[in-house]
N, C-alpha and C positions, 0 to 999 in steps of 0.2 A: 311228757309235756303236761302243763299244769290244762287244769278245764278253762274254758274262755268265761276269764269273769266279767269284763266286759260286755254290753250287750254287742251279740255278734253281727257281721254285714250278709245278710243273705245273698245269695249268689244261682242265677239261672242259669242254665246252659245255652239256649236260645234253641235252635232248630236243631234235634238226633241228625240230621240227615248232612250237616253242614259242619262247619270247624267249629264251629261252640265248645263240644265237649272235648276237643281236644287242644281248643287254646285255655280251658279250665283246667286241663289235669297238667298241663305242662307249668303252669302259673305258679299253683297250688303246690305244684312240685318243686318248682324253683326256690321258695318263698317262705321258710319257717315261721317267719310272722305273723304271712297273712297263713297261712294252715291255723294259728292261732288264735284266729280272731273272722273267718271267713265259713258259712255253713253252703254248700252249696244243696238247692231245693231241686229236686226233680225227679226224674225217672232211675230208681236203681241200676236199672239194664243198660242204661247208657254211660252213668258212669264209671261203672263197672268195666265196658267195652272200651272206653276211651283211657283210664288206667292200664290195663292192660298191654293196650297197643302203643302208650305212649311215655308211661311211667308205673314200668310193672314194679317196682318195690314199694310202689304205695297200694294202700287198699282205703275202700269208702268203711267207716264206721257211722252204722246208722244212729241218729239223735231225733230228740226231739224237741221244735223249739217251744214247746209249749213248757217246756220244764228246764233245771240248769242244762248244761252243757256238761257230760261227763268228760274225765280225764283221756287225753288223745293220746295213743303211742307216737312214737316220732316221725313211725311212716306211715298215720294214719289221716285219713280226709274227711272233714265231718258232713254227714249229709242226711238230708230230711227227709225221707223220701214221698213222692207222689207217683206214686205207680198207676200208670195206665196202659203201657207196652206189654203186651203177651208175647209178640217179638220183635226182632229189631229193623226200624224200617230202611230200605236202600237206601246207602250213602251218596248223597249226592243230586239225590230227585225229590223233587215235590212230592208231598204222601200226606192222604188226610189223618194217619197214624201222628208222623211227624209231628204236625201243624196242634191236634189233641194235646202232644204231649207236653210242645213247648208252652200253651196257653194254659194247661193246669196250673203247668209249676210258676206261670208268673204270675196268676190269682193268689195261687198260694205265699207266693213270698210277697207279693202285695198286699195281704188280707193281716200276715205278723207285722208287715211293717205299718197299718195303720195303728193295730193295736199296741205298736211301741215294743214289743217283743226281743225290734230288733233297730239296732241303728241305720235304716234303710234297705235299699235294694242294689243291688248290682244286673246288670245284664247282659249276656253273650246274644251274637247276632240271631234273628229270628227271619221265615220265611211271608213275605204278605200271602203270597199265592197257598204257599201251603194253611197256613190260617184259613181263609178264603174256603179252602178244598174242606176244615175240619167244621165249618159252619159255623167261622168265628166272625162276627159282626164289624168288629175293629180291623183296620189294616194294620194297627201296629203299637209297638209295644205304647206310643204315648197316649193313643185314645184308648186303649182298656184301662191303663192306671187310673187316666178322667175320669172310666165309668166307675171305676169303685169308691176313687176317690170323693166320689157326688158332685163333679165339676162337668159333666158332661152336658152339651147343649151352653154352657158359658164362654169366655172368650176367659177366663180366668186361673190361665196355663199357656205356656211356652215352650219350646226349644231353647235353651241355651248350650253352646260349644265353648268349652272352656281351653284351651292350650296354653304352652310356654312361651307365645308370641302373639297373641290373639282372645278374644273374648268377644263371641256373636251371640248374640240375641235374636229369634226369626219369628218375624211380626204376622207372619204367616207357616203353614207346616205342608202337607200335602196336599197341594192342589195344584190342577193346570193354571199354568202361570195366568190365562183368561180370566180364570175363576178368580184364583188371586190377588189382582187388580180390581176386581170386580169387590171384594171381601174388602179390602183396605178401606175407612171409614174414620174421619175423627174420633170418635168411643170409640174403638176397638185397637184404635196406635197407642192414646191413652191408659188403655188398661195393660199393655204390652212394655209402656215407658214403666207404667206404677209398678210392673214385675221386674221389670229388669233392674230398678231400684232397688227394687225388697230382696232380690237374689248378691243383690254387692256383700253380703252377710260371707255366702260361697264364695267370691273373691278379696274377701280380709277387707273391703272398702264398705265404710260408714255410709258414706255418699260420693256413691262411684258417678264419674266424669262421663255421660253418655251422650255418643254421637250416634245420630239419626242421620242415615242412607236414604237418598234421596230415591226415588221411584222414577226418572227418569236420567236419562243422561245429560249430564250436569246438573243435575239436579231441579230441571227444567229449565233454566239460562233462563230466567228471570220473566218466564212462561213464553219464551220464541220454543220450547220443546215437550210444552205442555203446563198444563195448570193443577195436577195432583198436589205438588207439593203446597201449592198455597191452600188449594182446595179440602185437602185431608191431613198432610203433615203438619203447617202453622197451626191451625186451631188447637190441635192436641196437645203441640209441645207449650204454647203459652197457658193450657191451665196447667199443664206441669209445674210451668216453673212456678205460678202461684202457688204450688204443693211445695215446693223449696226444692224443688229433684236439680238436680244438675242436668240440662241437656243441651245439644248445638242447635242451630239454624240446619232444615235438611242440606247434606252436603253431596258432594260428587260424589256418584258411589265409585266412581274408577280410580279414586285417591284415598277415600277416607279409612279404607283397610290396612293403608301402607299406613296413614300417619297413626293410627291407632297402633301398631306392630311396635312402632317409634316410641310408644310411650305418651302421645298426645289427649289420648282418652282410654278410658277404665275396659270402655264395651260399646260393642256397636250393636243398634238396633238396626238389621236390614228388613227389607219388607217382603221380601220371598225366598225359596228354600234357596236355589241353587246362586241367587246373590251372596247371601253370607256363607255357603258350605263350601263354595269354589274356592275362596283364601283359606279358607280353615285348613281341607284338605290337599290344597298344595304346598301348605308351609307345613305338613307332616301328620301325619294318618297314626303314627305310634305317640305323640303326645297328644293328642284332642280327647276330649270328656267329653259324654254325651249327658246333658243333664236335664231333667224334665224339670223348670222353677213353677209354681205354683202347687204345687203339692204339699200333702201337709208331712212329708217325710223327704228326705234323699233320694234320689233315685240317680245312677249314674250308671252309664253303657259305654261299649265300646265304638265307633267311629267308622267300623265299616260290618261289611256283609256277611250271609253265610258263605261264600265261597265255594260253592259245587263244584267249581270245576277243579278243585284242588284239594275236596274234602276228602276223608282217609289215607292222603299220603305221605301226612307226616310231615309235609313242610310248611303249614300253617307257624306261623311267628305269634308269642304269645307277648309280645312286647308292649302292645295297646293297652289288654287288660290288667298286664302287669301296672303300668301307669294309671287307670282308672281305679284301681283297686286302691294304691295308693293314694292317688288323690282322693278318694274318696274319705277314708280311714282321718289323713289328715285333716281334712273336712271339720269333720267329726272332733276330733281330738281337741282341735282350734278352737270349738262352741262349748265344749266341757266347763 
């Protein structure tokens, strides 16, 4: 196989202890392509143990992305390594081992991908608790990106879900839906609309068609269900559209995912997690992208968990990451 000339997609495992490593080696193994263009960053011992168990005719060939990419055998997997495991921590359980490991390796492919090293980041599922246990400050992969990225403490980063039926945007990320409601704020929908405008680049749209999810049902029925919408949603979407962005009037949120699905708008802004994640993830968990917009690089994940309770037996589906990796790559290819 020729070396990747290409700059390559860096690729995490997410949590040792979880299907991470072994929805990556089943991918990777599936995948000549992406073998070609894909470095996975991490812990050697993991991916080593997850090869083994799940695609023993390949093996990890170490690289390093600070330099080219040498030539790969055909059953070889390129990887960068970040060794922190002395050994291997229980499959399936929280472990401040685990939690170390997976937050080395995503400073590290986060630290190439600001330096341009590499055309972004990839990510396999991570554990909050297990971070938590390793004395990681961030619950999750999107606020350590922010801190290295220098966006932390701004409102100048998002979630976006990208699917074959759907594009959400979430105006808010982790928090009790209290706090939430609480957080929503004319500046902060604003700066959420001006992102999910500059992300239409990821969706092949110049000036993508953006509908705004109302914060109440019906979107406050003309404030007999509340007054948010006029209170924090109008103010923000009218200096938008003085920015020229495309956006709606806030709508039902209990329609406007269907008509969005239809083809009626590009992406939706919803205003909290589990509003926009609920469609996402019922119209299908193997096509959704997880995408962090405001970054100054790619970043793209896969759409569910680590899965303890079915981690090491092999019936982990690698069909998600298969999809993420690809979109991703296209991505990329598209802006070239």
């Amino acid at each position: 196989m020729n070396a990747i000339s290409q700059k390559p997609l860096a690729l995490t495992m997410g949590d040792p202890a979880g299907v991470g490593p072994e929805i990556v080696a089943k991918a990777l193994a599936h995948d000549a392509i992406l073998r070609g263009r894909v470095v996975v960053v991490g812990d050697p011992l993991v991916l080593a143990d997850a090869l083994s168990r799940y695609a023993p005719s390949f093996s990890a060939r170490p690289v390093d992305l600070h330099h080219a990419i040498p030539d790969l055998h055909e059953h070889q997997i390129a990887l960068h390594p970040v060794a922190t495991l002395a050994t291997f921590p229980p499959i399936g359980k929280v472990s401040a081992e685990a939690g170390r490991a997976a937050n080395a390796a995503i400073v590290e492919a986060a630290e190439f991908s600001m330096q341009g090293r590499t055309c972004g980041m990839a990510t396999a599922p991570i554990n909050k608790l297990a971070l938590r246990a390793a004395g990681v400050a961030e619950p999750g992969h999107t606020e350590i990106l922010v801190r290295i990225a220098g966006l932390a403490g701004t409102d100048r980063f998002a979630m976006m879900f990208a699917s074959e039926h759907l594009q959400v945007v979430l105006a808010t990320i982790h928090l009790p839906l209290s706090r939430a409601l609480e957080a929503l704020t004319p500046e902060l929908v604003l700066q959420k609309i001006r992102l999910t405008h500059e992300a239409g680049r990821w969706l092949g749209k110049t000036k993508p068609r953006i509908a705004i999810a109302g914060i109440n049902p019906h979107a406050g029925e003309g404030g007999m269900l509340g007054d948010d919408e006029q209170r924090v949603l109008v103010p923000a979407i009218a200096e938008a559209r003085a920015l020229g962005i495309l956006v709606t009037d806030p709508l039902p949120p209990d329609t406007v995912f269907m008509r969005a699905r239809f083809g009626e708008f590009d992406v939706v802004l919803a205003m909290y997690h589990d509003q926009g994640l609920i469609p996402v993830k019922l119209l299908g968990l193997d096509s959704a992208v997880n995408v962090t917009i405001g970054l100054p690089f790619l970043r793209s994940s896969v759409d569910h968990g680590t899965a303890f309770d079915i981690a090491g037996r092999g019936i982990a589906s690698e069909a998600n990451l298969l999809h993420v990796l690809r979109w991703h790559l296209a991505r990329i290819d598209e802006l070239a």
